[in-house]
PyMOL Python script that loads the backbone (N, CA, C, O; Angstrom):
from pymol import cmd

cmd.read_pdbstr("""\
ATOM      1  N   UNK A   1      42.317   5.121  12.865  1.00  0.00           N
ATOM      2  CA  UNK A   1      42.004   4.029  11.960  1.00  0.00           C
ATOM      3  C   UNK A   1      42.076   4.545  10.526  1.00  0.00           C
ATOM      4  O   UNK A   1      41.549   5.618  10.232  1.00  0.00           O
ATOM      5  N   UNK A   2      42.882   3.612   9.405  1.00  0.00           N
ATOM      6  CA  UNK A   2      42.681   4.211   8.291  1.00  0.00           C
ATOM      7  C   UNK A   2      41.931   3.262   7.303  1.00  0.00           C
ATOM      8  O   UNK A   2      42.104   2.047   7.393  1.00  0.00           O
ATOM      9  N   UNK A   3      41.153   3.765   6.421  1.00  0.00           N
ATOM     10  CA  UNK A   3      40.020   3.063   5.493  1.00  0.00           C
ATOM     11  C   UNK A   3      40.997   3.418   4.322  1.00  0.00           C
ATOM     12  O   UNK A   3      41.472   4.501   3.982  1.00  0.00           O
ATOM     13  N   UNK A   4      41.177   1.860   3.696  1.00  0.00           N
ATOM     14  CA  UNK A   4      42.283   1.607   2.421  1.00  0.00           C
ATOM     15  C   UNK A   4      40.374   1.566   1.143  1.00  0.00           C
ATOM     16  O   UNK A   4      39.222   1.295   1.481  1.00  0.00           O
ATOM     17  N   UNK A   5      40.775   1.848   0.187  1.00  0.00           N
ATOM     18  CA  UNK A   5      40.127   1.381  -1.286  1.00  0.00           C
ATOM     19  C   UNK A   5      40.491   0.125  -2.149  1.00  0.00           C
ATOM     20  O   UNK A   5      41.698  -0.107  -2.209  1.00  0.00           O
ATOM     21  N   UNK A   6      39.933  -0.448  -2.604  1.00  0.00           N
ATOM     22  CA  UNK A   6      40.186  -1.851  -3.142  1.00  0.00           C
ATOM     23  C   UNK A   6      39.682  -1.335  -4.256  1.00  0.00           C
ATOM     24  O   UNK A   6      38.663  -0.684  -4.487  1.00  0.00           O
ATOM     25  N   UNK A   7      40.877  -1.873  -5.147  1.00  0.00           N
ATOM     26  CA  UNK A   7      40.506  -1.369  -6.707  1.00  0.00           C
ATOM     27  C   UNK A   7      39.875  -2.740  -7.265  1.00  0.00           C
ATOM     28  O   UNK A   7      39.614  -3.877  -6.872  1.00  0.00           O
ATOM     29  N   UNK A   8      39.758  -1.667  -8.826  1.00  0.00           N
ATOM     30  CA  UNK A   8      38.464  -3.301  -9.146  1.00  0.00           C
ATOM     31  C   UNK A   8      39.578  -4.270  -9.801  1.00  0.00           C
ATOM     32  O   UNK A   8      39.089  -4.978 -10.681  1.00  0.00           O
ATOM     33  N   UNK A   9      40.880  -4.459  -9.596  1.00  0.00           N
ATOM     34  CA  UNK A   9      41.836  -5.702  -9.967  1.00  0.00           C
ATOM     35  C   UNK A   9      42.076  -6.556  -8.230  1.00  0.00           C
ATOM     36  O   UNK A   9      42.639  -7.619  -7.967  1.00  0.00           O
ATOM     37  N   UNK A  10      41.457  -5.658  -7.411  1.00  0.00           N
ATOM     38  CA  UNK A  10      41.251  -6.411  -5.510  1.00  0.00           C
ATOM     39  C   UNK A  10      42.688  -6.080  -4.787  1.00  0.00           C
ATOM     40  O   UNK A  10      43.156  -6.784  -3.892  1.00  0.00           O
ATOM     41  N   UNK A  11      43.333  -4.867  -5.329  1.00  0.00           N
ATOM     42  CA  UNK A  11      44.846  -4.512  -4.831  1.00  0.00           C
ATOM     43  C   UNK A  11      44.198  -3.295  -3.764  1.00  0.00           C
ATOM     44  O   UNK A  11      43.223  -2.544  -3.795  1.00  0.00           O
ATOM     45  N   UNK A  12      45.253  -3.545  -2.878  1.00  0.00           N
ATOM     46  CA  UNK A  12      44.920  -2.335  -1.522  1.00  0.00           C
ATOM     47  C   UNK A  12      46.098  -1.675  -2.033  1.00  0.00           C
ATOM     48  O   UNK A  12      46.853  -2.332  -2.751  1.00  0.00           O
ATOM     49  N   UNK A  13      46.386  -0.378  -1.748  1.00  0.00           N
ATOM     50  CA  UNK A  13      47.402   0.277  -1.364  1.00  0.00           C
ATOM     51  C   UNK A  13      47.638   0.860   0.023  1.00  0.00           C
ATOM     52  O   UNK A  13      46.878   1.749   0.406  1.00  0.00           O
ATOM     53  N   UNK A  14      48.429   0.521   0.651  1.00  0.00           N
ATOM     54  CA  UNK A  14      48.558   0.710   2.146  1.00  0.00           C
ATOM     55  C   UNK A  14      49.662   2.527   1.953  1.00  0.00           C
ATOM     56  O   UNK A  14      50.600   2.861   1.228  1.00  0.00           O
ATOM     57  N   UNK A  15      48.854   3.228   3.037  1.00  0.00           N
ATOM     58  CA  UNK A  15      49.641   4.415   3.447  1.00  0.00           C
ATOM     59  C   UNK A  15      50.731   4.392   3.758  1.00  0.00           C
ATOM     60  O   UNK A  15      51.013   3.216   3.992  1.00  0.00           O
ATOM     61  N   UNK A  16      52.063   5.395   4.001  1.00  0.00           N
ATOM     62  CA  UNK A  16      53.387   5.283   4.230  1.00  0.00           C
ATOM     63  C   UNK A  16      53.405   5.569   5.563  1.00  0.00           C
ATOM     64  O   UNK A  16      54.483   5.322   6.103  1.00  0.00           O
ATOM     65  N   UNK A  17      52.643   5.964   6.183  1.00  0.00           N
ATOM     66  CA  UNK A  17      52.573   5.976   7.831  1.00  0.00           C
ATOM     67  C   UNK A  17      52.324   4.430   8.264  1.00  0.00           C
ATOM     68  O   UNK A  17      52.989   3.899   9.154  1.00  0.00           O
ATOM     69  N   UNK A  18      51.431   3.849   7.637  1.00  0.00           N
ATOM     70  CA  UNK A  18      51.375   3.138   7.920  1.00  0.00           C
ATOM     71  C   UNK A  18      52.605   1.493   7.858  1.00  0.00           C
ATOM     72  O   UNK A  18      52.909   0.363   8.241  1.00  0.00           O
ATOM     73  N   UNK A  19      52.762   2.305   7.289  1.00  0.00           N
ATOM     74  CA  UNK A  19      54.144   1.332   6.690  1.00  0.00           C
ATOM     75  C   UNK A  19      54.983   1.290   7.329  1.00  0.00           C
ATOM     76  O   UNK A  19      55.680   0.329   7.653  1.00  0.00           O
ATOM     77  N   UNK A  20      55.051   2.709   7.696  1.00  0.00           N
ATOM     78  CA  UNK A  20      56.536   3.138   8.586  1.00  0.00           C
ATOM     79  C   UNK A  20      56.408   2.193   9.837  1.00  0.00           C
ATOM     80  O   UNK A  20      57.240   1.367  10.211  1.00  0.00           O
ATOM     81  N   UNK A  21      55.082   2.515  10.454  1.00  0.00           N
ATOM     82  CA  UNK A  21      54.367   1.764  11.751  1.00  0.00           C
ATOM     83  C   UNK A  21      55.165   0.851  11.768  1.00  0.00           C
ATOM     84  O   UNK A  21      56.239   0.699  12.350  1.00  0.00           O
ATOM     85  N   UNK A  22      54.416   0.056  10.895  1.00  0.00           N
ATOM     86  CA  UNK A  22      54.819  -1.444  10.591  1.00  0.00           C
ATOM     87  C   UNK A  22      56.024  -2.107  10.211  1.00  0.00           C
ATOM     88  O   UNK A  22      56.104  -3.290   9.882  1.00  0.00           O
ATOM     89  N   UNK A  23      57.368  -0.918  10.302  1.00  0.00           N
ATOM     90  CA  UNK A  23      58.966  -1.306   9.955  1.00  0.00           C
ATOM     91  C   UNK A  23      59.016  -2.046   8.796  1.00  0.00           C
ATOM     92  O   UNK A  23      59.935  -2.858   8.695  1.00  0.00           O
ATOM     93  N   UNK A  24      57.897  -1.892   7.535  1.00  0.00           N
ATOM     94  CA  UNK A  24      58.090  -1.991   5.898  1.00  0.00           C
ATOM     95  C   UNK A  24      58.562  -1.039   5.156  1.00  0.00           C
ATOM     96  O   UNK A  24      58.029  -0.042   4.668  1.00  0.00           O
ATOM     97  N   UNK A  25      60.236  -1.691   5.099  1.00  0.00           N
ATOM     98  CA  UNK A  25      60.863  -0.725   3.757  1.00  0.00           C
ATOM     99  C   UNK A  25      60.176  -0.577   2.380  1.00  0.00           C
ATOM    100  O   UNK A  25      59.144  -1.200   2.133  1.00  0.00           O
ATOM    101  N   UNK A  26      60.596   0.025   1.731  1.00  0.00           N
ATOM    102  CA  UNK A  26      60.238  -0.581  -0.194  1.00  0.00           C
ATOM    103  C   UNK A  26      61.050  -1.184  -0.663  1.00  0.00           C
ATOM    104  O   UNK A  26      62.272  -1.061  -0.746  1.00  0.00           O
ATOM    105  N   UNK A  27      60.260  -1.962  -1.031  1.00  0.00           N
ATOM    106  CA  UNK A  27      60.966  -2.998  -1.626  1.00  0.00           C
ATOM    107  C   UNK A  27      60.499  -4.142  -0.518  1.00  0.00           C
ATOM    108  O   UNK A  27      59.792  -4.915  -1.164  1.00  0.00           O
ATOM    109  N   UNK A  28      60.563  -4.545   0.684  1.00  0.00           N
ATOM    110  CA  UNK A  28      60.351  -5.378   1.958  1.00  0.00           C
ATOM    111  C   UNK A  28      59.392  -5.716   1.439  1.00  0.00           C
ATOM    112  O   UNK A  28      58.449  -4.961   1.198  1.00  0.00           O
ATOM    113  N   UNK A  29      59.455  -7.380   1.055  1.00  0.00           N
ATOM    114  CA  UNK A  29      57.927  -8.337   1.378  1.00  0.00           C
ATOM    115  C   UNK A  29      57.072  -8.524   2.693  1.00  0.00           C
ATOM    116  O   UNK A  29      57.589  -8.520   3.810  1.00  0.00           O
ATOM    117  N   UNK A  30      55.563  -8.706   2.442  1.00  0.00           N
ATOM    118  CA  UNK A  30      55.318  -8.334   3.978  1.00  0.00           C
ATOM    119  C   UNK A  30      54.697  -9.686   3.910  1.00  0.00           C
ATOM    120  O   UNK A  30      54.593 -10.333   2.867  1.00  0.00           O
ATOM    121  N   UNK A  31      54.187 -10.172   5.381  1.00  0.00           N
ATOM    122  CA  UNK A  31      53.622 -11.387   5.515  1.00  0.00           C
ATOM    123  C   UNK A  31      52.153 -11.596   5.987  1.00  0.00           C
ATOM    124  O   UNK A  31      52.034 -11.587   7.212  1.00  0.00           O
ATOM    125  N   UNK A  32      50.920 -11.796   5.215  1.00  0.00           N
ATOM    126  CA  UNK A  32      49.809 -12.197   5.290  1.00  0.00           C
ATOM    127  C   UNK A  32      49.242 -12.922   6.358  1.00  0.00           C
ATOM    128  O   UNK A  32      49.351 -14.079   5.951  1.00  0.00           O
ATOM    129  N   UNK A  33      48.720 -12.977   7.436  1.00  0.00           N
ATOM    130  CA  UNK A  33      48.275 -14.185   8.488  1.00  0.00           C
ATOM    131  C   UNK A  33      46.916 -14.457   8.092  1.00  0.00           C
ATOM    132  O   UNK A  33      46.407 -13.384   7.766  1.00  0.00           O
ATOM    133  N   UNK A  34      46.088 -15.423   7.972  1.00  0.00           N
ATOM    134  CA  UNK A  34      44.674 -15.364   8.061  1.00  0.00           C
ATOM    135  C   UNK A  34      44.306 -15.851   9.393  1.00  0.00           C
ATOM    136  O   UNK A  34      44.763 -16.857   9.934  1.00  0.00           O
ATOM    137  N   UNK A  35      43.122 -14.751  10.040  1.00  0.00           N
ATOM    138  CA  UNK A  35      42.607 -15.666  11.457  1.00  0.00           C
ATOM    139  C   UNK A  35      41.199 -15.470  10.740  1.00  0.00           C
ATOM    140  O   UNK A  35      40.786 -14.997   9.681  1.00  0.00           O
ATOM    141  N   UNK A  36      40.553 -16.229  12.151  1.00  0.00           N
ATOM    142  CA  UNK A  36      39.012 -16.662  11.768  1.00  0.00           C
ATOM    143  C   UNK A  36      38.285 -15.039  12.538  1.00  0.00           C
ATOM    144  O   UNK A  36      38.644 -14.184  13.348  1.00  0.00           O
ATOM    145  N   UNK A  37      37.200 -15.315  11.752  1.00  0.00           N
ATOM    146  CA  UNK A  37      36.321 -13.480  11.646  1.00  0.00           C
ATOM    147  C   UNK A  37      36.659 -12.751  10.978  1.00  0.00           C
ATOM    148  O   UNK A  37      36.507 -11.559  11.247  1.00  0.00           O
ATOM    149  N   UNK A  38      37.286 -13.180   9.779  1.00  0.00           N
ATOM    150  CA  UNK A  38      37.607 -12.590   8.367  1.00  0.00           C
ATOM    151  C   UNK A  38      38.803 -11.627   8.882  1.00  0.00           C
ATOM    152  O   UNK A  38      38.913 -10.746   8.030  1.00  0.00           O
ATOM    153  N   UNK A  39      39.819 -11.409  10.000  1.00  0.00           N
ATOM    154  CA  UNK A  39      40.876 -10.489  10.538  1.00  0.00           C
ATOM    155  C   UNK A  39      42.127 -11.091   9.523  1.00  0.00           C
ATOM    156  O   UNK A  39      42.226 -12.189   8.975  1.00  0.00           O
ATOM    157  N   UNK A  40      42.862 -10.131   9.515  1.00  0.00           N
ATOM    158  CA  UNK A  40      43.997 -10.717   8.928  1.00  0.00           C
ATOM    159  C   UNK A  40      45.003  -9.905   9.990  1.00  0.00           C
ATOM    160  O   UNK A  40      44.771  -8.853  10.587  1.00  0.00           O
ATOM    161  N   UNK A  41      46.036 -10.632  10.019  1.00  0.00           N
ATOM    162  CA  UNK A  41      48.062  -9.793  10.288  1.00  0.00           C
ATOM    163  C   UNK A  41      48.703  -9.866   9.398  1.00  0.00           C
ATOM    164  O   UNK A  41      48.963 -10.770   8.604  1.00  0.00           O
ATOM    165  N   UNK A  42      49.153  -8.308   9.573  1.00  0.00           N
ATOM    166  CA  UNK A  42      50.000  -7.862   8.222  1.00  0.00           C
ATOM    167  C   UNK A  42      51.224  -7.573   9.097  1.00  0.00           C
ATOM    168  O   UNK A  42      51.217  -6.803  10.058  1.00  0.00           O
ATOM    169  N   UNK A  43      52.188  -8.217   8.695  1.00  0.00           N
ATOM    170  CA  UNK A  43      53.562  -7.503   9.008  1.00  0.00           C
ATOM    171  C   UNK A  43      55.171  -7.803   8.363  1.00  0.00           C
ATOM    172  O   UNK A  43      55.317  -8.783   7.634  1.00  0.00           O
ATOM    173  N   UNK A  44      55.945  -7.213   8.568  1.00  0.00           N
ATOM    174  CA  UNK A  44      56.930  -7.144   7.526  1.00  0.00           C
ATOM    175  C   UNK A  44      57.765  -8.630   7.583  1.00  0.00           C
ATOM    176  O   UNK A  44      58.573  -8.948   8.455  1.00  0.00           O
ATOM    177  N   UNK A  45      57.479  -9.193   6.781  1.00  0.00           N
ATOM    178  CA  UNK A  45      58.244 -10.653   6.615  1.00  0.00           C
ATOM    179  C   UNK A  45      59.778 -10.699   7.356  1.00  0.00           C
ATOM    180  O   UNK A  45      60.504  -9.708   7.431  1.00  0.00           O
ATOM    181  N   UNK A  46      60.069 -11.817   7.799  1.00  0.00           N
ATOM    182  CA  UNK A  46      61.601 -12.037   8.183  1.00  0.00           C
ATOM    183  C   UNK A  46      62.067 -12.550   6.779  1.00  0.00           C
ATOM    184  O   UNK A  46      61.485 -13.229   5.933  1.00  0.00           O
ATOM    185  N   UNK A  47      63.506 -11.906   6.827  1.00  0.00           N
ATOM    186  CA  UNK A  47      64.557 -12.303   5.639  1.00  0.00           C
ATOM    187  C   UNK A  47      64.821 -13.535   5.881  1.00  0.00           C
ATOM    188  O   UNK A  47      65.347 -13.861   6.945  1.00  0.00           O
ATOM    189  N   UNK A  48      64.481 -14.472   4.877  1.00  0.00           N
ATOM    190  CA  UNK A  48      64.800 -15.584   4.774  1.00  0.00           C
ATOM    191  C   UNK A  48      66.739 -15.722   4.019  1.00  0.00           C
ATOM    192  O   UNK A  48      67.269 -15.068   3.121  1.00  0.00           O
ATOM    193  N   UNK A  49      67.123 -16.508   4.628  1.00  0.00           N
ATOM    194  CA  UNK A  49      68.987 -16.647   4.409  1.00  0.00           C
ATOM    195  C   UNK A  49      68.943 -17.757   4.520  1.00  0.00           C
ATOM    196  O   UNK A  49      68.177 -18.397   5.240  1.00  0.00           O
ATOM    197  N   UNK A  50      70.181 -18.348   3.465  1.00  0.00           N
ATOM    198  CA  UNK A  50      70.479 -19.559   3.573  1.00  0.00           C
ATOM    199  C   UNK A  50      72.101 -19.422   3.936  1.00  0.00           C
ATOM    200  O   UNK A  50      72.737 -18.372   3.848  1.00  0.00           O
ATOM    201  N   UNK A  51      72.554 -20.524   4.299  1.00  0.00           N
ATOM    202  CA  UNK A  51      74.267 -20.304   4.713  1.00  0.00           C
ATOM    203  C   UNK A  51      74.958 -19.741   3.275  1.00  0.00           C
ATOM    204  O   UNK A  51      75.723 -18.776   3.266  1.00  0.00           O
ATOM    205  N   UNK A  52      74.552 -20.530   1.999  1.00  0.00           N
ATOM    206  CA  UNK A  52      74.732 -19.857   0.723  1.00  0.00           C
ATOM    207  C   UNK A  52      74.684 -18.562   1.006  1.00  0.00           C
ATOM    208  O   UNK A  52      75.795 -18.056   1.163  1.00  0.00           O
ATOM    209  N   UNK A  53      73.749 -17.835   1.127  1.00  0.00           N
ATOM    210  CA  UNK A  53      73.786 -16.712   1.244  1.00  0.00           C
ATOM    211  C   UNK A  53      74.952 -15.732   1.549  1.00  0.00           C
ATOM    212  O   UNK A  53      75.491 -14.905   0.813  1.00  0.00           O
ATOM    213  N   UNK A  54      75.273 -16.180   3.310  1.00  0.00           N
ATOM    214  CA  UNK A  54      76.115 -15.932   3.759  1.00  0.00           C
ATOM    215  C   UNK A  54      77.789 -16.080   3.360  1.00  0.00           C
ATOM    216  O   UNK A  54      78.580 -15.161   3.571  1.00  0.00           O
ATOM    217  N   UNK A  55      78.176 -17.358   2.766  1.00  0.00           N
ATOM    218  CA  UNK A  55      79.031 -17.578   2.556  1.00  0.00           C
ATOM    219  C   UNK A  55      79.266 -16.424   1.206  1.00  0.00           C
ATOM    220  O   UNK A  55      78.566 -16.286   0.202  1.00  0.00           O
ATOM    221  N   UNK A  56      80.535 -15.673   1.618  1.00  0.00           N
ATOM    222  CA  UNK A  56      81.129 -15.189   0.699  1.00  0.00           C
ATOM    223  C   UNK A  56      80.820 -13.546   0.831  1.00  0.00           C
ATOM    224  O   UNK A  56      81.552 -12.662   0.388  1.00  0.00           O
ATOM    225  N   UNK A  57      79.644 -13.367   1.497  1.00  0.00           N
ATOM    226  CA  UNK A  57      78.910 -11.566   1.605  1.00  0.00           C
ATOM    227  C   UNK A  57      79.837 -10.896   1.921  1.00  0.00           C
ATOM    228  O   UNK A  57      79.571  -9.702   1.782  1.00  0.00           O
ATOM    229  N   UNK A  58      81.345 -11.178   2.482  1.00  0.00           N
ATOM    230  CA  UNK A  58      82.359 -10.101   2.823  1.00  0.00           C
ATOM    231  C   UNK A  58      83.433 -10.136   1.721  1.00  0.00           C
ATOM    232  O   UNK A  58      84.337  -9.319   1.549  1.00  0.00           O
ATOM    233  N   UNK A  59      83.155 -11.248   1.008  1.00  0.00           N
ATOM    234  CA  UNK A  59      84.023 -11.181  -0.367  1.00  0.00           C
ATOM    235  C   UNK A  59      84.413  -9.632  -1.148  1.00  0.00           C
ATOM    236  O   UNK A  59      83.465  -8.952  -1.541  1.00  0.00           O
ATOM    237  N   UNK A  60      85.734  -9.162  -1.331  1.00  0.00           N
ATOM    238  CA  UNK A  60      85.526  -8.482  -2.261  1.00  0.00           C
ATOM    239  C   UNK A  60      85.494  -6.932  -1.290  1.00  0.00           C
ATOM    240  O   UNK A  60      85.510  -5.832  -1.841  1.00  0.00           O
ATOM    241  N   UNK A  61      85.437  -7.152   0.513  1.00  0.00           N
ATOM    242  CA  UNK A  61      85.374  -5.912   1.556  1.00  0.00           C
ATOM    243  C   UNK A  61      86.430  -5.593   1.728  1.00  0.00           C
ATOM    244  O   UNK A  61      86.519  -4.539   2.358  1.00  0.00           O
ATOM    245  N   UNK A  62      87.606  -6.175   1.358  1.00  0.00           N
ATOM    246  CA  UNK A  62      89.029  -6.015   1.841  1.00  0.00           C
ATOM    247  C   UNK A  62      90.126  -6.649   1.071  1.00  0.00           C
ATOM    248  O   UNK A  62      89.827  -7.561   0.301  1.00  0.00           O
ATOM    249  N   UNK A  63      91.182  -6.329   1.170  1.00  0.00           N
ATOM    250  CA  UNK A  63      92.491  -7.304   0.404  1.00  0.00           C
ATOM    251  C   UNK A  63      93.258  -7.832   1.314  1.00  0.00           C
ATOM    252  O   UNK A  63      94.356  -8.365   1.154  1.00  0.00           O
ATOM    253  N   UNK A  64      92.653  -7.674   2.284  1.00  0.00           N
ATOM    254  CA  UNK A  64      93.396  -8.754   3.279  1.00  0.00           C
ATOM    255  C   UNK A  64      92.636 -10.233   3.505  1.00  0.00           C
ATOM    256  O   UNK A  64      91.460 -10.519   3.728  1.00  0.00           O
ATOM    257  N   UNK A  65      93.930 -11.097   3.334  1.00  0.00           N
ATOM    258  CA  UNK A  65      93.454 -12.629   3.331  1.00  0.00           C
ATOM    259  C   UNK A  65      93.974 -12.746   5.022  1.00  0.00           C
ATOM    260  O   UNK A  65      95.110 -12.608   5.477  1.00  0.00           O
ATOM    261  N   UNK A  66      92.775 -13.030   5.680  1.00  0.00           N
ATOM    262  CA  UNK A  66      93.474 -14.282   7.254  1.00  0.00           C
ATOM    263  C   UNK A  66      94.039 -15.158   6.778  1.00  0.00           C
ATOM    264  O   UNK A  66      94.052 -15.670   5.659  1.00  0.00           O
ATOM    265  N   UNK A  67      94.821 -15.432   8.236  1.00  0.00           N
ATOM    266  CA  UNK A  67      95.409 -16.998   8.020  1.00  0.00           C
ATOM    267  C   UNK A  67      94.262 -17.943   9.089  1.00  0.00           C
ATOM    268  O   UNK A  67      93.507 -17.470   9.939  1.00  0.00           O
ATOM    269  N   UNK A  68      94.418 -19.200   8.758  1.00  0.00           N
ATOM    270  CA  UNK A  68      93.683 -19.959  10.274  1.00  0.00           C
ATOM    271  C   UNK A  68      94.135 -19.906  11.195  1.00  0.00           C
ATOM    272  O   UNK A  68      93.710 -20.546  12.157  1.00  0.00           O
ATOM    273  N   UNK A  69      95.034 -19.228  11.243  1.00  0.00           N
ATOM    274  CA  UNK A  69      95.829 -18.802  13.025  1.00  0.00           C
ATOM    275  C   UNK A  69      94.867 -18.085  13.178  1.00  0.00           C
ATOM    276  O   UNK A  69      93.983 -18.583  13.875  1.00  0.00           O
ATOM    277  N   UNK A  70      94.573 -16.485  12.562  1.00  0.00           N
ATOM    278  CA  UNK A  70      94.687 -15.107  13.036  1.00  0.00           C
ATOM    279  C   UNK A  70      93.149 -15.656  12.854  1.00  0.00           C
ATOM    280  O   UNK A  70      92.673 -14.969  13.757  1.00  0.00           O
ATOM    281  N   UNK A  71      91.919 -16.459  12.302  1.00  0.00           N
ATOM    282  CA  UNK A  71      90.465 -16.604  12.276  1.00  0.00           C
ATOM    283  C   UNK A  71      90.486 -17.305  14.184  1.00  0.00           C
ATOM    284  O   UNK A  71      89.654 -16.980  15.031  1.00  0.00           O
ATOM    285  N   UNK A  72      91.485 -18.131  14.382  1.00  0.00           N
ATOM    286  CA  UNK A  72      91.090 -19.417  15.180  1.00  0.00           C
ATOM    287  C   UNK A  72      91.116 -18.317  16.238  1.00  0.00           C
ATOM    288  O   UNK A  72      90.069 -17.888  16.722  1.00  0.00           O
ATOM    289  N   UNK A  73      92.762 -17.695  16.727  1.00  0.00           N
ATOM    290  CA  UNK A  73      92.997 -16.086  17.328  1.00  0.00           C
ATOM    291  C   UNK A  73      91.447 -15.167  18.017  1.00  0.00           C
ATOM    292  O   UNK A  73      90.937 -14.878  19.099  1.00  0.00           O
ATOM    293  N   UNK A  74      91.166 -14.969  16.255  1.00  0.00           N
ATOM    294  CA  UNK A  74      89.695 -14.020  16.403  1.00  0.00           C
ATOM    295  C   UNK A  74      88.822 -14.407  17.340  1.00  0.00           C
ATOM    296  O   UNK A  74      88.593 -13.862  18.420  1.00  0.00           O
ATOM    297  N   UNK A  75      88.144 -15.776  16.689  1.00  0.00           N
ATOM    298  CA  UNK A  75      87.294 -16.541  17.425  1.00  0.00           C
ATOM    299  C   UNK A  75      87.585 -16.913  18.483  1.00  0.00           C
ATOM    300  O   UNK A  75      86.499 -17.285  18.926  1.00  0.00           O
ATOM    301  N   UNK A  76      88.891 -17.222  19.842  1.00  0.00           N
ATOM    302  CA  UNK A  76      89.299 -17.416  20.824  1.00  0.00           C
ATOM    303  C   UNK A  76      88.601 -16.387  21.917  1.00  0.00           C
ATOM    304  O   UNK A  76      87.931 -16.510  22.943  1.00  0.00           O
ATOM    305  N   UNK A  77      89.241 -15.087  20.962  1.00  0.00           N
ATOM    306  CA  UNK A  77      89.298 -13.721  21.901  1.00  0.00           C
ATOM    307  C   UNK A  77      88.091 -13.394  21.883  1.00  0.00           C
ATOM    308  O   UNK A  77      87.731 -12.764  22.877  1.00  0.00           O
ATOM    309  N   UNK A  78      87.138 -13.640  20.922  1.00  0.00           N
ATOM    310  CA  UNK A  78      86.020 -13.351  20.800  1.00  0.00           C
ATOM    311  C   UNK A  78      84.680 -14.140  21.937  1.00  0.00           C
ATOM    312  O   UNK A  78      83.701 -13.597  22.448  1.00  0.00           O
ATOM    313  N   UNK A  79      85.100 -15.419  22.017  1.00  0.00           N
ATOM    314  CA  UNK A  79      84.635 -16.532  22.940  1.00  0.00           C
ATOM    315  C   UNK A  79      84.977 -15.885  24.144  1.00  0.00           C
ATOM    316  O   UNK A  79      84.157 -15.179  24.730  1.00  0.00           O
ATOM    317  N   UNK A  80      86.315 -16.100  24.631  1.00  0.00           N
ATOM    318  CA  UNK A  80      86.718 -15.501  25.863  1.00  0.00           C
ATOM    319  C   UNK A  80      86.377 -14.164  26.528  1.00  0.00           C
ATOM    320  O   UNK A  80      86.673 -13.837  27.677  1.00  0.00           O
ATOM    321  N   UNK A  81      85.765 -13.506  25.700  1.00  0.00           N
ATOM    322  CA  UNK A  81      85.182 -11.950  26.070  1.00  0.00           C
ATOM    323  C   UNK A  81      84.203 -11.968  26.652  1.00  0.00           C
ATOM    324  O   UNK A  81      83.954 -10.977  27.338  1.00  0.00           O
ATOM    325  N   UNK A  82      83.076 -13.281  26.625  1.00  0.00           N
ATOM    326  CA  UNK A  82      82.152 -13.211  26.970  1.00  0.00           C
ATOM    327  C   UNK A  82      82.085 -13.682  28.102  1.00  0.00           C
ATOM    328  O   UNK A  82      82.877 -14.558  28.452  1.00  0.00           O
ATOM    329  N   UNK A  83      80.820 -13.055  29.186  1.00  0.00           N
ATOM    330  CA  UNK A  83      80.335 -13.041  30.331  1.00  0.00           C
ATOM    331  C   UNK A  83      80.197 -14.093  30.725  1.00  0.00           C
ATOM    332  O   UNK A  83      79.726 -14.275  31.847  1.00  0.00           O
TER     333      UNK A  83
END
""", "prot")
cmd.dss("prot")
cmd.show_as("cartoon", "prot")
cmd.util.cbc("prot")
cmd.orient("prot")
């Protein structure tokens, strides 16, 4: 068990073992739960993404342009592979 200090602005600083535990990078927002008996859950937030997001993240990985053959192709062989 580890005993954190609460400074007088009410900030914890959590240990790096403990962190590690808990699969929190730096930088990684973590996520707060409140239950009843004053307990809380702490654990490392899911990445929130929007399709925005996505659209475009391979932009800029390659100089090769597909055609909609060779995507439709991809996605065929890719479908068909499966079990």
């Amino acid at each position: 068990m580890s005993t954190l200090t609460v400074t007088a602005k009410g900030q914890v600083t959590f240990k790096r073992d403990l962190l590690r535990h808990l699969g929190i990078e730096p930088g990684q927002q973590v996520e707060v739960v409140k239950s009843p008996g004053g307990r809380v859950t702490l654990r490392a937030a899911a990445p929130t993404g929007t399709i925005e997001d996505f659209i475009g993240c391979l932009a800029g990985k390659t100089r090769k342009t597909a055609t909609l053959e060779e995507i439709s192709e991809a996605a065929s062989a890719g479908w068909s592979a499966r079990p």
